[in-house]
C-alpha positions as CSV (number, residue, x, y, z in Angstrom):
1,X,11.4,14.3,11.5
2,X,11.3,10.3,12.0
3,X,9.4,8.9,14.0
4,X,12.6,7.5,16.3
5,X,13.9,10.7,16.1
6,X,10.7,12.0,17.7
7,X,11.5,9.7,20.7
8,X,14.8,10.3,21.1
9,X,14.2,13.8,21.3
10,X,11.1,13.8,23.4
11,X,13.1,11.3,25.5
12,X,15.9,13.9,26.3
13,X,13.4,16.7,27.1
14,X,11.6,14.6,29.3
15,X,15.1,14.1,31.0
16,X,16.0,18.3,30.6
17,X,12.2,18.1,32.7
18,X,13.4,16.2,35.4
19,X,16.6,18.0,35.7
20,X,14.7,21.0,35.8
21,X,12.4,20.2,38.6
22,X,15.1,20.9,41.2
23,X,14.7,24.8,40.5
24,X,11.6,26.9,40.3
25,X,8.3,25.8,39.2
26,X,7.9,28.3,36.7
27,X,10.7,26.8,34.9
28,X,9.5,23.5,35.2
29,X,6.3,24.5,33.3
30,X,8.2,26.3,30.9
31,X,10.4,23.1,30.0
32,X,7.2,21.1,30.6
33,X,5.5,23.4,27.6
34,X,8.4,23.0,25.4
35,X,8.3,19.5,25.3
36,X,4.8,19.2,24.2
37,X,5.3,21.6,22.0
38,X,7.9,19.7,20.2
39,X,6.4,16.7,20.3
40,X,3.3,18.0,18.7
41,X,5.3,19.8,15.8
42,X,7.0,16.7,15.3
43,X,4.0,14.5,15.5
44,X,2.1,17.3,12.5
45,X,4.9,16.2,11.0
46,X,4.9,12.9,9.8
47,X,1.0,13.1,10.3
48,X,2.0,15.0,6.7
49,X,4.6,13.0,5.4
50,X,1.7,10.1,5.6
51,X,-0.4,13.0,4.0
52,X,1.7,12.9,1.2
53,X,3.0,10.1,0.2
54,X,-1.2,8.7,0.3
55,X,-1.2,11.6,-2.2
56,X,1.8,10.2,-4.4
57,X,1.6,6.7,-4.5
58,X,-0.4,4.8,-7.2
59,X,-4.2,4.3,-6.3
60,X,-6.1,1.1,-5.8
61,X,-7.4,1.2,-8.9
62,X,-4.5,2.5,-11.4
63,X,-2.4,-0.9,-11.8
64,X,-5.8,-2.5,-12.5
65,X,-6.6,-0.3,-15.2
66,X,-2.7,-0.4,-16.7
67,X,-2.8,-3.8,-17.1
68,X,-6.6,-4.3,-18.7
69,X,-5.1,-1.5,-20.9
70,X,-2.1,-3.4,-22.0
71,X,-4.1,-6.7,-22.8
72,X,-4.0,-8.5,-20.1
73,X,-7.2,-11.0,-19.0
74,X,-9.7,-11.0,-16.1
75,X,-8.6,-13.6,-13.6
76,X,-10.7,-13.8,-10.6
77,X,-8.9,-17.1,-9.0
78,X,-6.1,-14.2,-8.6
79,X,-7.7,-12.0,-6.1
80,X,-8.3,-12.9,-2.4
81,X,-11.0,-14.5,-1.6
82,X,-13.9,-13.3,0.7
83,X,-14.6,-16.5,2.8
84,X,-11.2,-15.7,5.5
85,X,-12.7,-12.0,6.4
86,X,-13.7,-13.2,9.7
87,X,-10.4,-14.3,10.3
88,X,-9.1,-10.7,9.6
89,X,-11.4,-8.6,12.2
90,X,-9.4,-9.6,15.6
91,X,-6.5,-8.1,14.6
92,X,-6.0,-3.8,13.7
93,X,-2.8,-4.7,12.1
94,X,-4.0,-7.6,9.6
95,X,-7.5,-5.9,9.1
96,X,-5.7,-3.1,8.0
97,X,-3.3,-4.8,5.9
98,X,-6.2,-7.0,4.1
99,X,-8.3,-3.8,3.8
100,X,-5.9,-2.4,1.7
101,X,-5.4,-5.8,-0.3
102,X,-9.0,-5.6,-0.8
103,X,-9.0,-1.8,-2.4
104,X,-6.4,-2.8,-5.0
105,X,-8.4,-6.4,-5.4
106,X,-11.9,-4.3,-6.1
107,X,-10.2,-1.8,-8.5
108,X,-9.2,-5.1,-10.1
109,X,-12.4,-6.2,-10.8
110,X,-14.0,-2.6,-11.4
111,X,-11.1,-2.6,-14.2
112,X,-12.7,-5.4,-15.8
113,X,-16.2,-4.8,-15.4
114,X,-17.3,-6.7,-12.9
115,X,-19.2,-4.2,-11.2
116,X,-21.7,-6.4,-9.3
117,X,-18.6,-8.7,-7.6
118,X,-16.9,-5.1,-6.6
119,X,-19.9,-4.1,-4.9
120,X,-19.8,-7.4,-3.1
121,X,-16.3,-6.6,-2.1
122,X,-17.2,-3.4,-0.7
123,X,-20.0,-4.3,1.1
124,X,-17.9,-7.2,3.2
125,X,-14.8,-4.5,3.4
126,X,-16.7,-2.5,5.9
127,X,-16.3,-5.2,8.2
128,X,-12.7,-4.4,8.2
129,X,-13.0,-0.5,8.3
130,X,-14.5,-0.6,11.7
131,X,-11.5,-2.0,13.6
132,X,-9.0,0.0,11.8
133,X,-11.2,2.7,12.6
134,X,-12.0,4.1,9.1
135,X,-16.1,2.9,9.0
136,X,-16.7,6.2,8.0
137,X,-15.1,5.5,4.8
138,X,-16.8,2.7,3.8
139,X,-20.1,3.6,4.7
140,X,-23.8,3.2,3.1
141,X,-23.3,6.3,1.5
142,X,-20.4,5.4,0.0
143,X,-21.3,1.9,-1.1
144,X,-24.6,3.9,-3.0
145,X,-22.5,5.5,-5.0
146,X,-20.6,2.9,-5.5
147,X,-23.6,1.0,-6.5
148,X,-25.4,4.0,-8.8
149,X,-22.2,4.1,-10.7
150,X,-21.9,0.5,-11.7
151,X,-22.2,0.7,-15.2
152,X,-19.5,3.7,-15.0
153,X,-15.4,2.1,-15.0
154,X,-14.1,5.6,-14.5
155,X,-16.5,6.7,-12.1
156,X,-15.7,3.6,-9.8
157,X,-11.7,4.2,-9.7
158,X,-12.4,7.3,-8.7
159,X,-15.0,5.5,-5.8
160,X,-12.3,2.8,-5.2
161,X,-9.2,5.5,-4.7
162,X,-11.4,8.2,-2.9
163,X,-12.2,5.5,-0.1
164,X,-8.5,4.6,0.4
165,X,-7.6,8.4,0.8
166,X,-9.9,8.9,3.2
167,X,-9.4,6.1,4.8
168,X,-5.8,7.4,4.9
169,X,-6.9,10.8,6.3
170,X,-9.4,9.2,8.9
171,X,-6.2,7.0,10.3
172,X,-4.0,10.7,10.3
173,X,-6.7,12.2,12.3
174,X,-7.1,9.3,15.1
175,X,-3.3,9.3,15.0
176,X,-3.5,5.5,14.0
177,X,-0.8,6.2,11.3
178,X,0.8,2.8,11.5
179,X,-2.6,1.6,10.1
180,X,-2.5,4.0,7.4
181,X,1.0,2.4,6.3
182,X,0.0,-0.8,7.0
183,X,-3.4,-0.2,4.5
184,X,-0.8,1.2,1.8
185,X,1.3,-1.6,2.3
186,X,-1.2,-4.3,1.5
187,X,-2.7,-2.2,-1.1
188,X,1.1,-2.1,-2.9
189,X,1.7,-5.6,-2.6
190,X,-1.6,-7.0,-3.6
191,X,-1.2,-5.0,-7.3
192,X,2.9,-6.2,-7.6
193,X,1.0,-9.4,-7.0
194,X,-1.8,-9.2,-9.3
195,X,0.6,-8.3,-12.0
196,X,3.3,-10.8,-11.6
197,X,0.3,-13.4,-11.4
198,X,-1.2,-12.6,-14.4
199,X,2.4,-12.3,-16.2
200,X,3.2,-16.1,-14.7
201,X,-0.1,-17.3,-15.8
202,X,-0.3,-16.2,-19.3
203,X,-1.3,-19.1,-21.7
204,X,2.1,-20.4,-23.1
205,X,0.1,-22.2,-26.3
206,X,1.4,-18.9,-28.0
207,X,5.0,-19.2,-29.9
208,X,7.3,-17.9,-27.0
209,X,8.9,-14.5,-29.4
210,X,5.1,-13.6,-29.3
211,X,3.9,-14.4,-25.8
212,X,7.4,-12.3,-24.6
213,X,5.8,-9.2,-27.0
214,X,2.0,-9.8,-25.2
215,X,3.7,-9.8,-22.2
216,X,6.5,-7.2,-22.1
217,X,4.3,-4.3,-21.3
218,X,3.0,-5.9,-18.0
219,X,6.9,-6.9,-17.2
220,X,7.4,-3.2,-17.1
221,X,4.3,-1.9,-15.0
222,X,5.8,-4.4,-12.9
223,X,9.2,-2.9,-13.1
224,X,7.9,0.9,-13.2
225,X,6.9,0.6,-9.2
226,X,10.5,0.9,-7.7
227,X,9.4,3.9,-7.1
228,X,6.3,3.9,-5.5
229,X,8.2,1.3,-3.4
230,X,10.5,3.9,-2.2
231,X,7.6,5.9,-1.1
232,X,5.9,3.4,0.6
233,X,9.1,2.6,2.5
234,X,9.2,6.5,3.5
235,X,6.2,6.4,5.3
236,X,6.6,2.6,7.1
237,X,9.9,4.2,8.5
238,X,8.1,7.8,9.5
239,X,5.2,6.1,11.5
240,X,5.5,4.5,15.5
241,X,7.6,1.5,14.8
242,X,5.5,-1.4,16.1
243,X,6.7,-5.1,15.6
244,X,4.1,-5.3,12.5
245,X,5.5,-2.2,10.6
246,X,8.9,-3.4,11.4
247,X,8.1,-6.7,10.0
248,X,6.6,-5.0,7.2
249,X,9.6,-2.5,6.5
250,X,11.6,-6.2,6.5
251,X,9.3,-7.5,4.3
252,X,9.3,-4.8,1.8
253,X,13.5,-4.1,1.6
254,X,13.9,-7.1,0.8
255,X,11.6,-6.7,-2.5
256,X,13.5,-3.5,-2.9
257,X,16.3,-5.3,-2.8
258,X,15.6,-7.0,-6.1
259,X,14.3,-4.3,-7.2
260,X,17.9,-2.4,-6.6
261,X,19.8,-5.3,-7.8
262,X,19.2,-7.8,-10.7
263,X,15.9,-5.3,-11.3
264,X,18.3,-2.1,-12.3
265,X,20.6,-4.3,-13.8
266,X,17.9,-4.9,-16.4
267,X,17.2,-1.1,-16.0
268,X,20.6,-0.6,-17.3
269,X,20.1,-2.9,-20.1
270,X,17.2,-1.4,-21.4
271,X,18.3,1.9,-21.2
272,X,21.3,1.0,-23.6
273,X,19.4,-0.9,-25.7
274,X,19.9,-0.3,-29.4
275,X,17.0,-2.6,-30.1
276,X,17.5,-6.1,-29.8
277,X,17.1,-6.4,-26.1
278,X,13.9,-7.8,-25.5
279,X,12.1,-7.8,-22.0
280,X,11.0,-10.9,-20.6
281,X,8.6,-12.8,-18.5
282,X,11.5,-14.8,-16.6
283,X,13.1,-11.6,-15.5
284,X,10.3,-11.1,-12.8
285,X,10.8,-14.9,-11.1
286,X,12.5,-13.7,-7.9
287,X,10.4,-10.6,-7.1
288,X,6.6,-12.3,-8.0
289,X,7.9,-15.3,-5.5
290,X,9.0,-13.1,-3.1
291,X,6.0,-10.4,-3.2
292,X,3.9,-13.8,-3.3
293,X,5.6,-14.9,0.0
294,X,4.5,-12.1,1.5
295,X,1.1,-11.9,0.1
296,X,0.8,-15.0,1.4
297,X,1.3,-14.2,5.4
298,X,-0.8,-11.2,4.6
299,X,-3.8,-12.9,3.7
300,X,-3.4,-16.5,5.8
């Protein structure tokens, strides 16, 4: 059940309540009980749609390691940078959209190697998991495996993701679920925008039939999270619609709306390919500018 259809229907018992009070009070409680009841089921509910779709949709760390896997170069002027995380605490809704920026910005540079920076990174995050409320995710115990594991890639994506599902689980269980979308939300964008940027910054000294070759594998990781983008939109229109998650879900359709357009045109393209289409760089212009836009009001 959506979250609007939760109020709408809570709203009409609440009415069937007041009715009700007129007659007997036995009937009151009664109508009273059924209300609650309903509104709890329906609350479980997308309690475990949030559930799922943190179960489905890629982890922090797995666009990181897709694109060191298809060649691409460490960048660190592409992450965000630590120096604004003061700026981020006073506000649940922008700590946890930057928490979740950071997530996918550490499995960036566990990816890579740089094992010593990442620790850095998760040490400063726990500054943002207290006022989402998820501290107990990024706690000393955590951050000491992180640390004992350093020399270990795999064993710190699987550090890295394990901190954003519970984090994920934590926000379920306080019933902050808006934060839990709002943490996958900045987590999604920031690896769209790590991978366009590193597509757009690519050295063109190369001949451009072999740069498009490099490149044509990261233009599809790109491309191959449509849909994680639907999930992601399934949950921001399952949890309490607050003006952030609205602004978000406005955000994010109109990325899918590339994505559904000029996006499956090229879809369509490759899928009839007899071999002489070629994938390239330029087809990802409008979505990195847009998913940069909006990376950009994340993280000012």
């Amino acid at each position: 059940m959506k979250f609007n259809q939760l109020k709408l229907s809570s709203l009409a018992l609440a009415t069937a309540v007041l009715v009700s009070s007129c007659g007997g009070g036995s009937s009151k409680e009664e109508s009273s009980s059924d209300a609650s009841s309903e509104f709890e089921a329906a609350k479980e509910q997308v309690a475990a749609d949030v559930s799922k779709v943190l179960s489905d949709l890629p982890p922090p760390s797995e666009v990181p390691y897709m694109l060191m896997n298809a060649g691409a170069d460490f960048d660190q002027n592409i992450i965000n940078g630590l120096d604004k995380m003061e700026s981020y605490q006073s506000n649940e809704a922008k700590a946890a959209l930057n928490l979740g920026v950071y997530a996918t910005d550490i499995g960036y540079l566990a990816s890579y190697g740089k094992s010593e920076l990442a620790l850095d990174y998760m040490g400063e995050c726990q500054k943002l998991a207290a006022p989402v409320g998820v501290a107990e995710a990024i706690d000393y115990g955590m951050i000491s495996r992180f640390e004992a594991n350093m020399e270990n890639k795999d064993s710190l994506a699987v550090i890295i993701n394990e901190v954003m599902q519970k984090s994920g689980e934590r926000l379920g269980e306080l019933e902050e679920l808006n934060s839990a979308a709002l943490l996958l939300a900045g987590s999604w964008i920031e690896g769209v925008y790590i991978s366009t940027s590193i597509v757009n910054n690519y050295p063109d000294d190369l001949p451009e039939e072999s740069r498009t070759l490099i490149l044509e594998p990261l233009v599809k990781i790109v491309m191959d999270q449509k849909t994680s983008l639907a999930d992601l939109l399934q949950v921001m229109n399952d949890v309490p619609a607050t003006d952030d998650i609205k602004n978000m879900i406005a955000e994010l359709e109109k990325v899918k709306a590339i994505y559904d357009g000029e996006l499956a045109e090229v879809e369509k393209q490759i899928s009839e390919n007899t071999g002489g289409f070629v994938l390239k760089p330029s087809t990802l212009d409008n979505l990195s500018a847009e998913v940069n836009r909006i990376r950009g009001s994340i993280i000012e």
